[in-house]
VODREN-165335 format. One record per residue (C-alpha): residue number from 1; x, y, z; residue in one letter. Coordinates in steps of 0.1 Angstrom, whole numbers. Layout:
N
   pos      px      py      pz   code
   NUM       X       Y       Z      a
...
//
This chain:
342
   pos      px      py      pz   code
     1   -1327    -466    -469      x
     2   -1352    -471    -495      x
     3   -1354    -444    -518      x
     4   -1384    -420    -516      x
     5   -1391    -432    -479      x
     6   -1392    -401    -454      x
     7   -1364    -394    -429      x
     8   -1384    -390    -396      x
     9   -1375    -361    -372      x
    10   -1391    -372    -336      x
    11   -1394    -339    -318      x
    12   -1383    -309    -339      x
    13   -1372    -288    -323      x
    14   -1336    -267    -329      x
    15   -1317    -292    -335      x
    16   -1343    -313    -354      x
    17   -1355    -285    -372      x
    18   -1318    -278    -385      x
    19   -1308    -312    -394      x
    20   -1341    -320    -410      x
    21   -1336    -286    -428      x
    22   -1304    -298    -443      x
    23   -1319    -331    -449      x
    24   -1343    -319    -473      x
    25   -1318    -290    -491      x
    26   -1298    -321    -497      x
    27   -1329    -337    -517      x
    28   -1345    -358    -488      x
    29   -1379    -366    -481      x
    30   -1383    -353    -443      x
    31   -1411    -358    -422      x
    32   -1409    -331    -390      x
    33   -1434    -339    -363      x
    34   -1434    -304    -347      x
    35   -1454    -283    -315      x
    36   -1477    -258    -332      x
    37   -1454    -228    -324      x
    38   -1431    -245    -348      x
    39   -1456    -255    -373      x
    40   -1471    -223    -374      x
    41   -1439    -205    -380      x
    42   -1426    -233    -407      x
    43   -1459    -227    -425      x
    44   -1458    -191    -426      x
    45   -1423    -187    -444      x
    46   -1409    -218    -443      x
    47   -1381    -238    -432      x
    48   -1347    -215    -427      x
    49   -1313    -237    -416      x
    50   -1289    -208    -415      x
    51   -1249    -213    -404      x
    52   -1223    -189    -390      x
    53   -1207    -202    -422      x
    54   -1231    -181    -444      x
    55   -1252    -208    -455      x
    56   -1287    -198    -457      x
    57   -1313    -213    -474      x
    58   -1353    -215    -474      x
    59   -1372    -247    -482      x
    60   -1407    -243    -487      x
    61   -1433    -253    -468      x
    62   -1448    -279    -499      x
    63   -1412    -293    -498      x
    64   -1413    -315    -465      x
    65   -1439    -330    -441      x
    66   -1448    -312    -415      x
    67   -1476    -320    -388      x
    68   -1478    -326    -349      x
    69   -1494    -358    -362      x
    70   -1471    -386    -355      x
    71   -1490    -405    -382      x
    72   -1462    -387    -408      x
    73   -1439    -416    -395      x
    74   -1458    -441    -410      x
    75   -1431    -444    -441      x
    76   -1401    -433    -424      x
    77   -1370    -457    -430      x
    78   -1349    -438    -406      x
    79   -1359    -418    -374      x
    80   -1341    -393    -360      x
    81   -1347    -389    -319      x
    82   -1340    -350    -310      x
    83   -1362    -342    -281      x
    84   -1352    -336    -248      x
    85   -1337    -361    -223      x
    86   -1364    -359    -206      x
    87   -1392    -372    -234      x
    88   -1369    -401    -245      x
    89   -1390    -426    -230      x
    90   -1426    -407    -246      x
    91   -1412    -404    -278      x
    92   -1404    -439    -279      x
    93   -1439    -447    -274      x
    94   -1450    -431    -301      x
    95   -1423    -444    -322      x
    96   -1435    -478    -316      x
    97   -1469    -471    -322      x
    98   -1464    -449    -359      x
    99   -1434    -462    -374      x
   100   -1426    -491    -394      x
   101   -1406    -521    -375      x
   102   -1380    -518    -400      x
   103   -1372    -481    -396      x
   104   -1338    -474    -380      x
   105   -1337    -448    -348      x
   106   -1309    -427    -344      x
   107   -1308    -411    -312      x
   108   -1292    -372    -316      x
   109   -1297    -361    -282      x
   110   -1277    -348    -256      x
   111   -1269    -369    -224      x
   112   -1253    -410    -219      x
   113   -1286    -430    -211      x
   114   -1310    -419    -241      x
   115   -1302    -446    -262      x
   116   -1304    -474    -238      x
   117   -1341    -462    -234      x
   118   -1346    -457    -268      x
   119   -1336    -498    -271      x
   120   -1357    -510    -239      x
   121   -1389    -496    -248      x
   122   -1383    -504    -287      x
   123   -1372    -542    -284      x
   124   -1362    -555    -316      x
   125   -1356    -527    -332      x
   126   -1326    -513    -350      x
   127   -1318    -482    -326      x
   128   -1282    -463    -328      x
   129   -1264    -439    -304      x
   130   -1252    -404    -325      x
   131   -1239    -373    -309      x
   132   -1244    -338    -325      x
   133   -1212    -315    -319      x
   134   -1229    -284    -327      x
   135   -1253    -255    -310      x
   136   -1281    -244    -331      x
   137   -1304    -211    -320      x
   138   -1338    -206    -328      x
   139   -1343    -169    -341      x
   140   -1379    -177    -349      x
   141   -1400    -170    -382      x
   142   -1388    -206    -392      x
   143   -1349    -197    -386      x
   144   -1330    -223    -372      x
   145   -1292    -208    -372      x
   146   -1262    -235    -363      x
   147   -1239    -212    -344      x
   148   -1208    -239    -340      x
   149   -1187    -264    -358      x
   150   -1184    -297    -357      x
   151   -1202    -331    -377      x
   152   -1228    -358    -369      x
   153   -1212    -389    -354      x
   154   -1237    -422    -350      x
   155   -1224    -456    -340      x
   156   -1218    -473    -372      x
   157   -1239    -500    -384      x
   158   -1234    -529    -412      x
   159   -1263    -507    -434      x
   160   -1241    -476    -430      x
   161   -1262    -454    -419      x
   162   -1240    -422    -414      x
   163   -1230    -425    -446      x
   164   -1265    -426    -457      x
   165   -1276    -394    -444      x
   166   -1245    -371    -446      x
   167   -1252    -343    -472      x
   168   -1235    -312    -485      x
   169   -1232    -293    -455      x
   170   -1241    -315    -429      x
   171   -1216    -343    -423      x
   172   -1219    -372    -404      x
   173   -1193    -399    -393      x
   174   -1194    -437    -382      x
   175   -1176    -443    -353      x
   176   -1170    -480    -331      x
   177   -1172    -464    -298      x
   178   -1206    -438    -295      x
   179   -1205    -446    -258      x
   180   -1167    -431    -252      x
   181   -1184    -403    -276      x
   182   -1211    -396    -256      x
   183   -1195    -395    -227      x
   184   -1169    -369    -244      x
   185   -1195    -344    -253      x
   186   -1212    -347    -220      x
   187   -1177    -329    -207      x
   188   -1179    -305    -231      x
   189   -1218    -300    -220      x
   190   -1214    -293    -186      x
   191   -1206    -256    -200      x
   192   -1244    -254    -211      x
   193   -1255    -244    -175      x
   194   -1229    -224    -169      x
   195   -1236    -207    -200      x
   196   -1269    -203    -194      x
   197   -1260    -190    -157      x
   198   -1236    -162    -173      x
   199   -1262    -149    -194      x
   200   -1237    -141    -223      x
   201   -1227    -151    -256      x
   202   -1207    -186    -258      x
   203   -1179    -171    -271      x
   204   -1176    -138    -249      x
   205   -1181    -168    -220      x
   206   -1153    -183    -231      x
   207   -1130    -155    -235      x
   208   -1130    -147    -197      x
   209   -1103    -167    -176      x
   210   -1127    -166    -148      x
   211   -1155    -183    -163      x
   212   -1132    -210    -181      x
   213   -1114    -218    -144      x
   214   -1152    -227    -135      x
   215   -1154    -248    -168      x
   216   -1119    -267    -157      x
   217   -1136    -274    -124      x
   218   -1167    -289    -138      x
   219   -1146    -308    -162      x
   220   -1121    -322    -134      x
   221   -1151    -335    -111      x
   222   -1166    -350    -146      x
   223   -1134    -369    -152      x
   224   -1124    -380    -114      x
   225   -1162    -393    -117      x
   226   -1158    -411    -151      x
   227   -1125    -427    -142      x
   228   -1140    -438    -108      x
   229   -1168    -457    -133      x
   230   -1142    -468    -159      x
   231   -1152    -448    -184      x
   232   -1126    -436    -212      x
   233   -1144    -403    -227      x
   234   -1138    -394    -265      x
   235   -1139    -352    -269      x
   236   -1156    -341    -295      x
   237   -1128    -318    -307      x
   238   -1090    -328    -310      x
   239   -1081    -316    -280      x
   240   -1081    -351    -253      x
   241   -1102    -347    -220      x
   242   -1075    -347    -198      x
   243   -1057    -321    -217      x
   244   -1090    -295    -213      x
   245   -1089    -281    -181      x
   246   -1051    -271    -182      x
   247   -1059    -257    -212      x
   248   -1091    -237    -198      x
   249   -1069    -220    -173      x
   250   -1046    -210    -198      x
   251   -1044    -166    -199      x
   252   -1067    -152    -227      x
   253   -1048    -144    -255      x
   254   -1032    -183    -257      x
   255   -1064    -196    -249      x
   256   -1080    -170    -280      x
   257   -1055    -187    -307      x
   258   -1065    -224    -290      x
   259   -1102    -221    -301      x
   260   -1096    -206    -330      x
   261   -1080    -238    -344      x
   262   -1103    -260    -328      x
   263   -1136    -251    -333      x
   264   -1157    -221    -346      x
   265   -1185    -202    -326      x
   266   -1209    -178    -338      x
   267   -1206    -141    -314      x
   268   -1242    -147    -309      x
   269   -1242    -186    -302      x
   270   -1257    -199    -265      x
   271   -1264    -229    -255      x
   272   -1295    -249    -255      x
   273   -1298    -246    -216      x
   274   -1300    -208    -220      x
   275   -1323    -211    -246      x
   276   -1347    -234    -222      x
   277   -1344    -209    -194      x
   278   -1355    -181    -214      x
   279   -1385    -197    -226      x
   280   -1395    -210    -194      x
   281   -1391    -245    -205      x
   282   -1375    -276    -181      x
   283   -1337    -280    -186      x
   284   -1314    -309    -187      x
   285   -1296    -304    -162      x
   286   -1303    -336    -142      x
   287   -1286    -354    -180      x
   288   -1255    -338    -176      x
   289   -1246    -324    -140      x
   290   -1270    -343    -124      x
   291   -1250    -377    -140      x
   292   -1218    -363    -126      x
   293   -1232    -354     -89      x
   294   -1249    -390     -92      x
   295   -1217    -412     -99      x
   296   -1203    -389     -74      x
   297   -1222    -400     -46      x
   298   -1224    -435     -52      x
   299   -1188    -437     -56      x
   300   -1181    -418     -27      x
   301   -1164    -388     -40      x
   302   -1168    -348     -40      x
   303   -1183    -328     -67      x
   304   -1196    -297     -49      x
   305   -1195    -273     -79      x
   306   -1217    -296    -101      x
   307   -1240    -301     -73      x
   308   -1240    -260     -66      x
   309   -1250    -256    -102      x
   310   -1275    -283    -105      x
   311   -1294    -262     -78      x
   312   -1288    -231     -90      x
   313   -1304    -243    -122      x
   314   -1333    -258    -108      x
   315   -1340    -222     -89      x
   316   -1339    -205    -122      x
   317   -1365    -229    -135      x
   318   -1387    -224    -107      x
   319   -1381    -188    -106      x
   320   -1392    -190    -146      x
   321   -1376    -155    -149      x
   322   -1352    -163    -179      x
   323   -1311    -164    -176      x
   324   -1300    -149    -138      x
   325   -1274    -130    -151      x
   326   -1246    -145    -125      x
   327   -1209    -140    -126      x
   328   -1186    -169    -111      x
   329   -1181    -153     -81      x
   330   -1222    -153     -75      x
   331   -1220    -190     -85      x
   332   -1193    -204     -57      x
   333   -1206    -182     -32      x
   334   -1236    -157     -35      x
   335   -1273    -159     -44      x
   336   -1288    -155     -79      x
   337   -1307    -125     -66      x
   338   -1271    -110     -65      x
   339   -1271    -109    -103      x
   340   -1306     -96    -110      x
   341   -1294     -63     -87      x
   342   -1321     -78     -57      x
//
């Protein structure tokens, strides 16, 4: 990076907002190309990264680019990609079109496939995988609160580019294989729509056998499907894939000590998935069950909870009535009218 060039966030939105919050406490230029909910909030009391670590901190709205103006790409030396599965391939557009050719795009998405668009529609350009551990909330008036632990990991590059944008606070690591990463945390995400089904905190999700005997399920048919592709996932946490759903069925209290020493989860954190289904917006479902229910059929195997959950996902965004409220037992075998009380 060239000093005083921006850091680009493409699509701030929780994530983006929080990592280009940290960006500029640590004494970067960022540039946040924002909707005009966010803008409007941002302008009004600035920029507010919080953490469930008690870091809280308020840069003000003079301190970083802000505009729904992709023009504020125009300097950027590195771009950081955090929209939506989804808007990969419109984002990529416009990244072609505002920023310099020799700006590096980091992709800090969830999902296995954003990256490989990011490259086809920007030939030529320098683009990296990167995988973000952590769940961020948006409590509005410019809040954006990082709710679990975890650091940054980008595929490392001969300019070192994690290295480059780590700061206090916000760490990020190289790693050789992004790919087996990816994959890793896509396991881990296939708790997003359950979460988001449950309509509870993460952590209160978590602490109930029942709901972590549906996570074990969702995480064997991910892994039969990855091994029937070849694929060797890389969790995000020290515990190894094939070790997590044992470990999810384990009774409460063991299970209580397990996360504690693994990874750290604000009472009030959700996932994003909730967060979409609350606000009406499209989830991305079809990144992370809807991969496992595709390998699935192709390779002639049986993933019937991940296919029951894609569906009852796509009802809820039809239905645009926020989070159903269902318990497990609604999920194998009821309807989501069952937990509204219909």
């Amino acid at each position: 990076m060239v000093s005083g060039q921006a850091i680009g966030i493409a699509g701030a939105g929780s994530i983006g907002c929080f990592v280009g919050g940290m960006l500029a406490v640590g004494g970067r230029r960022v540039a946040l190309l924002a909707r005009p909910r966010v803008i409007a909030e941002i302008e009004a009391g600035g920029l507010r990264p919080t953490s469930f670590e008690g870091f809280d901190r308020t840069i003000p709205r003079d301190q970083i680019v802000l505009s729904e103006n992709p023009s504020v790409f125009a300097d950027a030396a590195v771009v950081l990609v955090t929209v939506k599965s989804a808007d990969t391939a419109a984002m990529a557009d416009v990244i072609a079109r505002h920023a310099p050719s020799d700006a590096v795009i980091v992709s800090l998405q969830n999902g296995v496939g954003n990256t490989a668009v990011l490259r086809n529609i920007l030939p030529g350009r320098r683009v990296l995988g990167g995988m973000v551990p952590f769940n961020v909330i948006a409590l509005g008036d410019g809040r954006f609160h990082r709710a679990t632990s975890g650091d940054i990991v980008i595929e490392r590059d001969e300019a070192r580019i994690a290295e480059t944008l780590s700061v206090p606070g916000l760490a990020m690591r190289p790693t050789d294989n992004i790919d087996g990463v990816q994959w890793g945390k896509l396991l881990l995400n296939l708790n997003n729509a359950l979460n988001a089904l449950a309509d509870l905190p993460l952590r209160t999700q978590l602490g109930m056998r029942s709901w972590r005997r549906m996570f074990a399920e969702q995480l064997a048919e991910g892994l039969a499907a990855m091994q029937a592709e070849g694929i060797k996932p890389v969790s995000p946490t020290p515990i190894p894939p094939a070790w997590m759903p044992p470990l999810l069925r384990l009774p409460d209290p063991i299970f209580e000590l397990l996360l504690g020493r693994t990874m750290k989860i604000d009472p009030e954190a959700r996932s994003s998935m909730w967060e979409d289904l609350q606000h009406g917006r499209r989830t991305e479902v079809d990144y992370l069950q809807g991969v496992i229910t595709e390998i699935a059929a192709r390779r002639g195997l049986k993933a019937p909870l991940s296919r029951r959950i894609v569906d009852l996902i796509r009802q809820a965004e039809r239905e645009a009535k926020g989070s159903p409220g269902l318990t497990p037992e609604q999920i194998r075998f009821g309807s989501e009218r069952e937990g509204r009380g219909e």
